[in-house]
MIKE-522610 format. One record per residue (C-alpha): chain; x, y, z. Coordinates in steps of 0.2 Angstrom, whole numbers, always signed. Layout:
atom cadena: A; xx: X; yy: Y; zz: Z
...
//
This chain:
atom cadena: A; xx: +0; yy: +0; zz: +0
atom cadena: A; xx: +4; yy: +19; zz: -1
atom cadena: A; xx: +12; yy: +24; zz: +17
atom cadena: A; xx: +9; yy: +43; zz: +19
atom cadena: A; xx: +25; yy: +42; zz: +28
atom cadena: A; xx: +41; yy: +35; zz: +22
atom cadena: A; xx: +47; yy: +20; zz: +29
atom cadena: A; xx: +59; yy: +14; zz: +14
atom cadena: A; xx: +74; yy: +11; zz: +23
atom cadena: A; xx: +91; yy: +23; zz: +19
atom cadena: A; xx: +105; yy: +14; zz: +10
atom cadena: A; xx: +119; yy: +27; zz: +11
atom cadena: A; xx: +110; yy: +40; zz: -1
atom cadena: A; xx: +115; yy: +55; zz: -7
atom cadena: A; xx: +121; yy: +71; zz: -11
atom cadena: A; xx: +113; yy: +81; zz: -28
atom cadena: A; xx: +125; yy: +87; zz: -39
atom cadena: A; xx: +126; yy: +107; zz: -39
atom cadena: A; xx: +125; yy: +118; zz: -55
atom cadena: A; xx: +139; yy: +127; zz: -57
atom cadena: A; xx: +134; yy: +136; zz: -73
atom cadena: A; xx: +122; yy: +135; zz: -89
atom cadena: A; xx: +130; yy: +138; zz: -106
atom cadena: A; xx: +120; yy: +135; zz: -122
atom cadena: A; xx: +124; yy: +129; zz: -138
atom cadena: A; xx: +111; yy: +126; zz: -154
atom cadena: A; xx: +115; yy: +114; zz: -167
atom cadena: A; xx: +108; yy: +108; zz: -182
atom cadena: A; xx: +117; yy: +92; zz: -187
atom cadena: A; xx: +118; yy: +83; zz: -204
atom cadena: A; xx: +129; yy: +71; zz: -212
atom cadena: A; xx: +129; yy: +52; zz: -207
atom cadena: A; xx: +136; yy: +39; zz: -191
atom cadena: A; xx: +153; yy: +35; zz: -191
atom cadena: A; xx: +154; yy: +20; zz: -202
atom cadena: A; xx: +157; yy: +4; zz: -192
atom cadena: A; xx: +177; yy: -3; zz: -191
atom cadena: A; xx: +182; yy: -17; zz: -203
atom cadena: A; xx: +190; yy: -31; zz: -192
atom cadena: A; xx: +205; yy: -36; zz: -197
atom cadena: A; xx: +215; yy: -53; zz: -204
atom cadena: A; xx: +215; yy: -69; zz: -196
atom cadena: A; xx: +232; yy: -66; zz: -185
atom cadena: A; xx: +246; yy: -79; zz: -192
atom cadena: A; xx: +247; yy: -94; zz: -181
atom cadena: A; xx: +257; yy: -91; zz: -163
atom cadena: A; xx: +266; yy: -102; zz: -151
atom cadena: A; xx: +254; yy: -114; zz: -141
atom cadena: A; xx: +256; yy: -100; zz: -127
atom cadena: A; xx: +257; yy: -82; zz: -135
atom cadena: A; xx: +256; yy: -68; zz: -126
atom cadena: A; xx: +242; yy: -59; zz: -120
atom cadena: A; xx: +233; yy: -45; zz: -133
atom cadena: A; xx: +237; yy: -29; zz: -131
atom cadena: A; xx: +221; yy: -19; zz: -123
atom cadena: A; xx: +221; yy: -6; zz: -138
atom cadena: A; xx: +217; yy: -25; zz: -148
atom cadena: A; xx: +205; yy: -30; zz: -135
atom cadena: A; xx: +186; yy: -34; zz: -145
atom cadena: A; xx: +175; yy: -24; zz: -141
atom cadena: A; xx: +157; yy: -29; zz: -137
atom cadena: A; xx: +145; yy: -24; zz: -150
atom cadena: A; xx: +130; yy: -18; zz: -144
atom cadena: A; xx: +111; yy: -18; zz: -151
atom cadena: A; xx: +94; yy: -9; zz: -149
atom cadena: A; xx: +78; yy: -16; zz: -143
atom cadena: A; xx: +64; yy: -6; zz: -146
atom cadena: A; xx: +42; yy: -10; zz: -143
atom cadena: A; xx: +32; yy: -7; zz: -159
atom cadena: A; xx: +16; yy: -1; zz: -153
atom cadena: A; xx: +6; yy: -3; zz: -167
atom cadena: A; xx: +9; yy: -22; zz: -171
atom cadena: A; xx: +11; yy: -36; zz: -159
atom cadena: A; xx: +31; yy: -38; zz: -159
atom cadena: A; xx: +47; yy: -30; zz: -156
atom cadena: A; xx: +63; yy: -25; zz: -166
atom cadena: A; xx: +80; yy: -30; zz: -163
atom cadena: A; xx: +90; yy: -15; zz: -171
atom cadena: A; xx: +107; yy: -18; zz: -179
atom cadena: A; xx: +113; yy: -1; zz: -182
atom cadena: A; xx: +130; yy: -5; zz: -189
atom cadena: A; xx: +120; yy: -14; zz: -204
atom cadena: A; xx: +113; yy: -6; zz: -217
atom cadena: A; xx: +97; yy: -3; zz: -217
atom cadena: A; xx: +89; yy: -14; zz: -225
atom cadena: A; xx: +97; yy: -27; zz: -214
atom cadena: A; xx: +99; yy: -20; zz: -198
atom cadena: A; xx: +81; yy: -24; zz: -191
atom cadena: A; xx: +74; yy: -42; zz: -186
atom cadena: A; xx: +56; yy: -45; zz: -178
atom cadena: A; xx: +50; yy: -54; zz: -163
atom cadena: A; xx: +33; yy: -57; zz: -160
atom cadena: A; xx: +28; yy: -53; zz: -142
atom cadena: A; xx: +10; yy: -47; zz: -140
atom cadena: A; xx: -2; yy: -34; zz: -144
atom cadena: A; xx: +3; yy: -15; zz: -142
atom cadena: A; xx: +20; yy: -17; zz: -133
atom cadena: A; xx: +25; yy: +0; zz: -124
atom cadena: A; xx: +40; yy: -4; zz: -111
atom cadena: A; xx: +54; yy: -17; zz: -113
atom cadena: A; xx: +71; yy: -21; zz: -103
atom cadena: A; xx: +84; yy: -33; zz: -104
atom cadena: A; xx: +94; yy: -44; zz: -94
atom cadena: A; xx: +110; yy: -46; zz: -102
atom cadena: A; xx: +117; yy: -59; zz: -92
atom cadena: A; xx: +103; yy: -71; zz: -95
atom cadena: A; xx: +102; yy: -65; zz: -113
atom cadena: A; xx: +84; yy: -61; zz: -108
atom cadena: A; xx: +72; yy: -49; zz: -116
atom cadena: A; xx: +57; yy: -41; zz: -107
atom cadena: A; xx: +41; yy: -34; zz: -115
atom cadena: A; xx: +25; yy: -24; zz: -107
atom cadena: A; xx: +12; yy: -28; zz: -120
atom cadena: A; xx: -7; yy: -25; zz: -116
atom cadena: A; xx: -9; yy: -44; zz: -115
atom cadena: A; xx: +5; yy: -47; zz: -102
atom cadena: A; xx: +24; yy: -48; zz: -97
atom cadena: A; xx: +30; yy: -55; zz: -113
atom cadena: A; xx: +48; yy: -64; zz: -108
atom cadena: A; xx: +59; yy: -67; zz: -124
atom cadena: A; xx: +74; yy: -79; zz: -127
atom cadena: A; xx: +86; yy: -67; zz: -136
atom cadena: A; xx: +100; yy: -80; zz: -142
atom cadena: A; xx: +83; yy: -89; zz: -152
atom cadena: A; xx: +75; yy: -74; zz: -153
atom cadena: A; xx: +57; yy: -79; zz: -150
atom cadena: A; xx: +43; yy: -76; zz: -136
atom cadena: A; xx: +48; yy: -90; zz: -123
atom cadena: A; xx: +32; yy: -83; zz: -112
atom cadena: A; xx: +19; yy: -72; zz: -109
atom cadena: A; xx: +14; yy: -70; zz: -92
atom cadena: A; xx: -5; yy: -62; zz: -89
atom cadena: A; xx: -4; yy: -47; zz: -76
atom cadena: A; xx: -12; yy: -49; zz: -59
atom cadena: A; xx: -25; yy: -33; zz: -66
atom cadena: A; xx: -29; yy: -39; zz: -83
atom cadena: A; xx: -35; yy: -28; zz: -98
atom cadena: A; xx: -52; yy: -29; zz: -97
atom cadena: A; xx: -47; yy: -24; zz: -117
atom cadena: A; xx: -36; yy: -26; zz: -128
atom cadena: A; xx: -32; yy: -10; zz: -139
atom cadena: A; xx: -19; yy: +1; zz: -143
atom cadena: A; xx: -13; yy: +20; zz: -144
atom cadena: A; xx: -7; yy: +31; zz: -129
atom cadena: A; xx: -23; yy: +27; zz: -115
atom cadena: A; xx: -24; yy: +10; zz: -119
atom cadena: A; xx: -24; yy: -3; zz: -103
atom cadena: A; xx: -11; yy: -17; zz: -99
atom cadena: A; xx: +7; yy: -14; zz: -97
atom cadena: A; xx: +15; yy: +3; zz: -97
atom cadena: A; xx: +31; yy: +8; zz: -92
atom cadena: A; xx: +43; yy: -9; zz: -87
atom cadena: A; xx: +62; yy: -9; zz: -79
atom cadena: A; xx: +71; yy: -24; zz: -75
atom cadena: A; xx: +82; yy: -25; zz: -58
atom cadena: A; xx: +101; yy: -23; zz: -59
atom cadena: A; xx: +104; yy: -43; zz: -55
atom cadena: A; xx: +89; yy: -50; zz: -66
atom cadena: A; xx: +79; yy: -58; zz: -52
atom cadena: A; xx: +63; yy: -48; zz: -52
atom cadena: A; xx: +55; yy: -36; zz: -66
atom cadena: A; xx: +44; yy: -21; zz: -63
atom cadena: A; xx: +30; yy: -18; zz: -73
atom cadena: A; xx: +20; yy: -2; zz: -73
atom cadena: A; xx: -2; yy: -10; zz: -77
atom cadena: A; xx: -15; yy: +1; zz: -79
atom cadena: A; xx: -29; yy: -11; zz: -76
atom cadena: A; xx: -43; yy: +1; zz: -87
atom cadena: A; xx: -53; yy: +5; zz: -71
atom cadena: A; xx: -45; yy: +22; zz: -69
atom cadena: A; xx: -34; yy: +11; zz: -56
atom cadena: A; xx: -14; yy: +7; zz: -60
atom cadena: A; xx: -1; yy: -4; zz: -51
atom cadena: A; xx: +17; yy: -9; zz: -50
atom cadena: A; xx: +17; yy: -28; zz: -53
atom cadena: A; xx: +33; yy: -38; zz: -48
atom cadena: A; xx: +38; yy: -50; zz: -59
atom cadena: A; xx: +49; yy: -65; zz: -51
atom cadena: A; xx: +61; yy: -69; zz: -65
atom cadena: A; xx: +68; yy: -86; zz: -56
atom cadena: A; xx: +48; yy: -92; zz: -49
atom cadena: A; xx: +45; yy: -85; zz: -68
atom cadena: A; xx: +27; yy: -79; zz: -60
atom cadena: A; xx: +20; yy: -63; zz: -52
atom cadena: A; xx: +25; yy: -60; zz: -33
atom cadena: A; xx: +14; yy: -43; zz: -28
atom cadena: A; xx: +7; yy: -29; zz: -33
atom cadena: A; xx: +7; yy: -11; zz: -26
atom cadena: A; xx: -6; yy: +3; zz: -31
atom cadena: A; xx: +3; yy: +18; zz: -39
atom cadena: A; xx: -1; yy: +35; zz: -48
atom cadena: A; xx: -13; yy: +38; zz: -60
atom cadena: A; xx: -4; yy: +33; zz: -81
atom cadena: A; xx: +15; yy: +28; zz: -74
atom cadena: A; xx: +23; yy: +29; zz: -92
atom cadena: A; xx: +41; yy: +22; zz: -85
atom cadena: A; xx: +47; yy: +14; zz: -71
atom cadena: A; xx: +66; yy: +16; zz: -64
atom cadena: A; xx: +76; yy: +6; zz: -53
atom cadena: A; xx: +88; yy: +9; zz: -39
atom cadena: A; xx: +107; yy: +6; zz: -44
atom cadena: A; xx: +107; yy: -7; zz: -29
atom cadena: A; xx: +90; yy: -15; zz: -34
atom cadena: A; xx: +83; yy: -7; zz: -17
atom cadena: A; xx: +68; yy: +3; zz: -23
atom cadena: A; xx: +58; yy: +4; zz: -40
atom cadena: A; xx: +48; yy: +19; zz: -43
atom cadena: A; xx: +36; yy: +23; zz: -56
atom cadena: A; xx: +34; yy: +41; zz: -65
atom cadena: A; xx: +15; yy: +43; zz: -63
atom cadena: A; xx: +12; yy: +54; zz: -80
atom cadena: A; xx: -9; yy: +60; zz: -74
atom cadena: A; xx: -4; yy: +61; zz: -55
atom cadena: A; xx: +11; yy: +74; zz: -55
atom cadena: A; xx: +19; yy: +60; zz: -44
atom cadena: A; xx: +33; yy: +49; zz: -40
atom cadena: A; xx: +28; yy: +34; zz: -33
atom cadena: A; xx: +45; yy: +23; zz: -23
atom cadena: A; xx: +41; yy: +5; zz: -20
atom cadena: A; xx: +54; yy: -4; zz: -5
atom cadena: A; xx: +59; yy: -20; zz: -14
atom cadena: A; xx: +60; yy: -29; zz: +1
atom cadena: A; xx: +42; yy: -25; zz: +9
atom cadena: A; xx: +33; yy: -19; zz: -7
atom cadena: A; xx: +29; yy: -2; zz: +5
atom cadena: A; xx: +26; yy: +14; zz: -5
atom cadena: A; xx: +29; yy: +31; zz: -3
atom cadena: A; xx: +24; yy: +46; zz: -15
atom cadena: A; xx: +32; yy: +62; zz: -19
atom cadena: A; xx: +22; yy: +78; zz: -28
atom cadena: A; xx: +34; yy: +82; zz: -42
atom cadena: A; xx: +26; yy: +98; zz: -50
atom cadena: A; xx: +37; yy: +111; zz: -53
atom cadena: A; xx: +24; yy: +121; zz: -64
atom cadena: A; xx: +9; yy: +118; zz: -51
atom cadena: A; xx: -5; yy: +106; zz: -54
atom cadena: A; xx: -17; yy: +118; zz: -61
atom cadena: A; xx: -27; yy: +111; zz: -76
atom cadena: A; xx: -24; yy: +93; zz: -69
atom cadena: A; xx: -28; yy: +81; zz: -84
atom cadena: A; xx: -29; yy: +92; zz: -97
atom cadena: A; xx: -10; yy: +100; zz: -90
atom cadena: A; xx: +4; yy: +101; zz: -101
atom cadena: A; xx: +13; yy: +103; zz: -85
atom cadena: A; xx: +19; yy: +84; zz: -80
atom cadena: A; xx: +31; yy: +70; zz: -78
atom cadena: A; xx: +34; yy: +59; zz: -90
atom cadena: A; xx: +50; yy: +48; zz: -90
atom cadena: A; xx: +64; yy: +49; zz: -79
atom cadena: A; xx: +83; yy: +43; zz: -77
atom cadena: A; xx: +92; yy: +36; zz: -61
atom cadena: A; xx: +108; yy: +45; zz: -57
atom cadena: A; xx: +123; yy: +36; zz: -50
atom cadena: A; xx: +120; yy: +44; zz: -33
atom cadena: A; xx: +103; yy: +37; zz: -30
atom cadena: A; xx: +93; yy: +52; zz: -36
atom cadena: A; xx: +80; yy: +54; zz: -50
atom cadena: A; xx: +80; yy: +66; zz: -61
atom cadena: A; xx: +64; yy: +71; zz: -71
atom cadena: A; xx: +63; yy: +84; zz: -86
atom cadena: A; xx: +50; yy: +97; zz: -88
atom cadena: A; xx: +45; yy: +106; zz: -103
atom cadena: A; xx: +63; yy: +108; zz: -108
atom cadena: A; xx: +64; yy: +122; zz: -93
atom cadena: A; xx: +67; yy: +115; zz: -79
atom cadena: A; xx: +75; yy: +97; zz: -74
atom cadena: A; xx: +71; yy: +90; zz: -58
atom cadena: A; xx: +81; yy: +80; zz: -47
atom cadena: A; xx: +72; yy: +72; zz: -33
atom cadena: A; xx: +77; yy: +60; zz: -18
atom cadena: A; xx: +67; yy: +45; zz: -17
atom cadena: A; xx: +68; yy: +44; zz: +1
atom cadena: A; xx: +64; yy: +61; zz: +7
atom cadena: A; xx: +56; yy: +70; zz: -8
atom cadena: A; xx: +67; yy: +85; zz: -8
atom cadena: A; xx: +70; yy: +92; zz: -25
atom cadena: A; xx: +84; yy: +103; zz: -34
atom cadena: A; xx: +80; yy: +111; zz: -50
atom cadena: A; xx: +94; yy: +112; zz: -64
atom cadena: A; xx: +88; yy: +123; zz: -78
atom cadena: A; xx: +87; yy: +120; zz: -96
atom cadena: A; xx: +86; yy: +128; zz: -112
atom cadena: A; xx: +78; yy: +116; zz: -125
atom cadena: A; xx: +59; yy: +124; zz: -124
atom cadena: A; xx: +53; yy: +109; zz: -128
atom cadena: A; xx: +39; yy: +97; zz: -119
atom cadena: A; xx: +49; yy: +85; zz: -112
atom cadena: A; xx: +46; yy: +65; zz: -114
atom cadena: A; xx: +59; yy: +51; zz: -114
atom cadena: A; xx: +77; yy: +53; zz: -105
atom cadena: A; xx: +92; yy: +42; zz: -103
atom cadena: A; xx: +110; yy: +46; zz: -96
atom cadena: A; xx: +125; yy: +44; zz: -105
atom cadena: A; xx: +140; yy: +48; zz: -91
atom cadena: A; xx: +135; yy: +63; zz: -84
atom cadena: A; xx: +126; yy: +70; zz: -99
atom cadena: A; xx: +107; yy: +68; zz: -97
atom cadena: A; xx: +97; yy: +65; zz: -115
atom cadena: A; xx: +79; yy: +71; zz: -114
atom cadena: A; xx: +68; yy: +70; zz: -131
atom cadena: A; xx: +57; yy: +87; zz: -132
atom cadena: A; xx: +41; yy: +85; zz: -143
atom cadena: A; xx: +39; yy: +102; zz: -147
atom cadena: A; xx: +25; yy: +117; zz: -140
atom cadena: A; xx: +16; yy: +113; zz: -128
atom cadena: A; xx: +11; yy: +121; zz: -112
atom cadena: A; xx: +24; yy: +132; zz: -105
atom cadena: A; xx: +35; yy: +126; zz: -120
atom cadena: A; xx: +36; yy: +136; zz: -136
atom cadena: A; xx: +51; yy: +129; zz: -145
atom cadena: A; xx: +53; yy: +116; zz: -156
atom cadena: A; xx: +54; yy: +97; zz: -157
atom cadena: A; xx: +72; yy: +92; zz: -153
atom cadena: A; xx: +86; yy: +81; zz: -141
atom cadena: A; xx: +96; yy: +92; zz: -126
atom cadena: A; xx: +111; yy: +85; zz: -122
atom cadena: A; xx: +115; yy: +93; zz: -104
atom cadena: A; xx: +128; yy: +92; zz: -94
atom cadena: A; xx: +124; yy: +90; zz: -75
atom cadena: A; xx: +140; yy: +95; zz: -69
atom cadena: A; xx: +144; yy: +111; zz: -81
atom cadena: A; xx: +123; yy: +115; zz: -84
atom cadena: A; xx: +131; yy: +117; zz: -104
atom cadena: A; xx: +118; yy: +112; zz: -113
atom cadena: A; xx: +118; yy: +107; zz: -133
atom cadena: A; xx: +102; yy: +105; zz: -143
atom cadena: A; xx: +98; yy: +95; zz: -159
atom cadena: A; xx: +84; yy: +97; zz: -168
atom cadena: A; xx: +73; yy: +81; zz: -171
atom cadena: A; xx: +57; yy: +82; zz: -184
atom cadena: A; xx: +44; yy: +76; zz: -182
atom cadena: A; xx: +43; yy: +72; zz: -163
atom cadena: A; xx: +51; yy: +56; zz: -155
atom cadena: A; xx: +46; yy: +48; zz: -137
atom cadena: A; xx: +60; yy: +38; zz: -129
atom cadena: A; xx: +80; yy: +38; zz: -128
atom cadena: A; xx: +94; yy: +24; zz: -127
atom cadena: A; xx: +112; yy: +27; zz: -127
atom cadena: A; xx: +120; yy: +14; zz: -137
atom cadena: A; xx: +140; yy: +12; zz: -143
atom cadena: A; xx: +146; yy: +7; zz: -161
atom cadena: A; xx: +162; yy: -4; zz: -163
atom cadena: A; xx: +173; yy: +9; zz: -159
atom cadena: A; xx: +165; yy: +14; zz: -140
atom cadena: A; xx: +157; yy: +31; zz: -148
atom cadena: A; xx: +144; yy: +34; zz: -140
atom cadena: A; xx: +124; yy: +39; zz: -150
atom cadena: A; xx: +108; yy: +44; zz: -144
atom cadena: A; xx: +95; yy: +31; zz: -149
atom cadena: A; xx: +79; yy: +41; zz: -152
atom cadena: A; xx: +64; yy: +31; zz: -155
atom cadena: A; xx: +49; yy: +41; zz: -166
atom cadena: A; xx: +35; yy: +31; zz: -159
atom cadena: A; xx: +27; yy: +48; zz: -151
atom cadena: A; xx: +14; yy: +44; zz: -141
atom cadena: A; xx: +2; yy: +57; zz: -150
atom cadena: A; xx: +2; yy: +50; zz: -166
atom cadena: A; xx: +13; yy: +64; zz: -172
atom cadena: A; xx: +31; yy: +52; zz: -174
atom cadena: A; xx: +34; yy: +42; zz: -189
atom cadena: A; xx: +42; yy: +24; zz: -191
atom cadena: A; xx: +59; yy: +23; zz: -187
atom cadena: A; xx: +75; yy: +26; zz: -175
atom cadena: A; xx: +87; yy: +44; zz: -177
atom cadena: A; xx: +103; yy: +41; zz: -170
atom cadena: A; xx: +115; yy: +55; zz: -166
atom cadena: A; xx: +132; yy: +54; zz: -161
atom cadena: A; xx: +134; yy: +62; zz: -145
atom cadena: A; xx: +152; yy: +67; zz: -152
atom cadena: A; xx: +151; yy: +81; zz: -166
atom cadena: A; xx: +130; yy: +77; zz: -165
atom cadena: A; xx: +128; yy: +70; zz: -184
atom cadena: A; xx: +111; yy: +61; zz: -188
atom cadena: A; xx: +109; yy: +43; zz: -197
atom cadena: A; xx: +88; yy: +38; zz: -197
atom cadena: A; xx: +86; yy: +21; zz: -198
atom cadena: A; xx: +67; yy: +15; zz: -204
atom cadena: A; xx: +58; yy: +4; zz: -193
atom cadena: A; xx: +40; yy: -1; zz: -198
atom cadena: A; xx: +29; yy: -5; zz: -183
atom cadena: A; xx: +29; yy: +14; zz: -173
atom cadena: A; xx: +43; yy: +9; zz: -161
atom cadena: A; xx: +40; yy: +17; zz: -144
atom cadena: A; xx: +52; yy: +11; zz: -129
atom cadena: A; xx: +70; yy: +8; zz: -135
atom cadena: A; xx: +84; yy: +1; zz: -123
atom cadena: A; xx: +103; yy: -4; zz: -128
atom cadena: A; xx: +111; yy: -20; zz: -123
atom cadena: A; xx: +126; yy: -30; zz: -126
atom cadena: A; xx: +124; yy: -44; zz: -139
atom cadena: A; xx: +130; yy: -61; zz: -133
//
């Protein structure tokens, strides 16, 4: 249940990071990815016991992209050192997929479809289950208010996966999926449309972004206890109908969450307490999906509305510096991944699936050095997009 006083326990949490200054730089990219390296020859044959390789020779681990397409039943694996016409494979999983996560240690793939938690074999690439929710779809539809599964994250060791349901009563709930009993565990009632849920870096709380409530809602791990933090800093006037609310967040190293607004202001809340500090920003734009990539938070802006009047586009801020870069992106996009080529470069994966119909089909990566653009089609609206390692 939802405890009006906090009783998850401290594990050694935190100190916010301070701003020391905003500095802000507008770009409008263009040209295309780095291309991905060419491995080398087949090294002549060696002693029985050669040497170990040189680090600057070490293989890298080459990453790919998952990402929900909500208008079909299914899920893209994303390739994006492939050309494009081979760089995306398709798993089915269930109708109307919004969050996914992946467990890279057990090569497992997770799915919050409006039908249930769709668990997927990555190595076979196929659907190895789909687990109903304990508050089913009394439905099953698509499109932005939809019921079933929402927003999904999946704990740091693997064990348990959190799944944000709204059961199409006006009611919504963090589920806790057991990943070893492979069945639900408990429920806990949360904020009113929780688009994402985030995850403690020591697997000690998860916490959904409750879009409708202006809330946080943290969930203790251990005892399934809640407590919920106002997050608002606009106010709550219009309610529903406000422009003014959360979202998608990220989870710093430190323990703390941070939540964009509108492109104006990001939010950096304590789970524990509720205290907030604000960190301005310059990208004027209504804020949805956001990732870290080091200490550079990526938030996708979808354009004017509200408080915002700029356009669509990604900010790149820096949390320690407060620099901020802008890219432009059109037409809107909804969630963010940082993924790494061959080489370790680092791209902002920016999926189009906006969730008011205004996005288009496909991914936009840009490279978070020197912010060139490459779009790669994806048919199937994709939505949620998350990186992993391949195996």
């Amino acid at each position: 249940m939802i405890e009006s006083t906090n009783r998850i326990t401290r594990r050694g949490l935190l100190g916010a990071s301070a701003l020391l200054g905003l500095g802000l730089v507008g770009c409008s990219p263009s040209g295309a990815a780095p291309a991905p390296s060419t491995p080398g020859p087949d090294p002549a044959p060696g002693p029985e016991f050669a040497p170990d390789r040189p680090a600057s020779e070490a293989p890298l681990r080459r990453e790919l992209l998952i990402a929900s397409l909500a208008r079909e039943a299914h899920v893209a694996v994303i390739d994006p050192s492939l050309p494009d016409a081979e760089a995306v494979r398709r798993i089915h999983v269930g109708a109307a997929p919004w969050g996914v996560g992946v467990h890279e240690e057990s090569g497992t793939a997770y799915a919050a479809t409006a039908e249930g938690l769709a668990v997927v074999d990555l190595a076979a690439e196929t659907r190895s289950a789909l687990v109903p929710y304990g508050h089913p779809a009394p439905r099953i539809s698509s499109g932005e208010y939809r019921p079933g599964g929402l927003g999904l994250a999946v704990a740091p060791d693997g064990t348990r996966v959190y799944v944000a349901v709204a059961a199409g009563d006006g009611s919504c709930f963090l589920e806790v999926y057991d990943a070893v009993a492979a069945r639900f565990v408990g429920s806990v009632p949360v904020g009113l449309r929780p688009f994402d849920v985030l995850v403690a870096p020591d697997g000690a709380w998860a916490a959904t972004v409750d879009h409708d409530g202006f809330t946080v809602t943290v969930v203790d791990a251990a005892t399934l206890t809640a407590v919920q933090h106002t997050v608002a800093p606009f106010g709550t006037e219009g309610g529903l109908a406000s422009w003014e609310k959360p979202h998608y967040g990220a989870v710093d190293g430190d323990g703390t969450i941070l939540l964009p607004y509108q492109g104006l202001v990001v939010e950096r809340l304590d789970p524990f307490t509720g205290e907030t500090i604000a960190i301005p920003s310059g990208a004027n734009s209504h804020s949805h999906g956001a990732a870290l990539a080091g200490r550079r938070l990526l938030t996708v802006g979808t354009g004017a509305f509200g408080n915002a009047s700029g356009e669509p586009n990604l900010s790149i801020l820096d949390l320690d510096t407060g620099a901020e870069q802008l890219v432009p992106l059109s037409p809107p996009h909804e969630t963010v991944a940082v993924w790494r080529d061959s080489a370790g470069a680092e791209h902002a994966a920016v999926a189009g699936g906006n969730t008011r119909d205004a996005g288009w089909d496909g991914i936009t990566l840009v490279a978070l050095d020197g912010l060139a653009t490459r779009s790669i089609p994806v048919p199937g609206y994709p939505q949620a997009v998350a990186a992993f390692a391949a195996r």
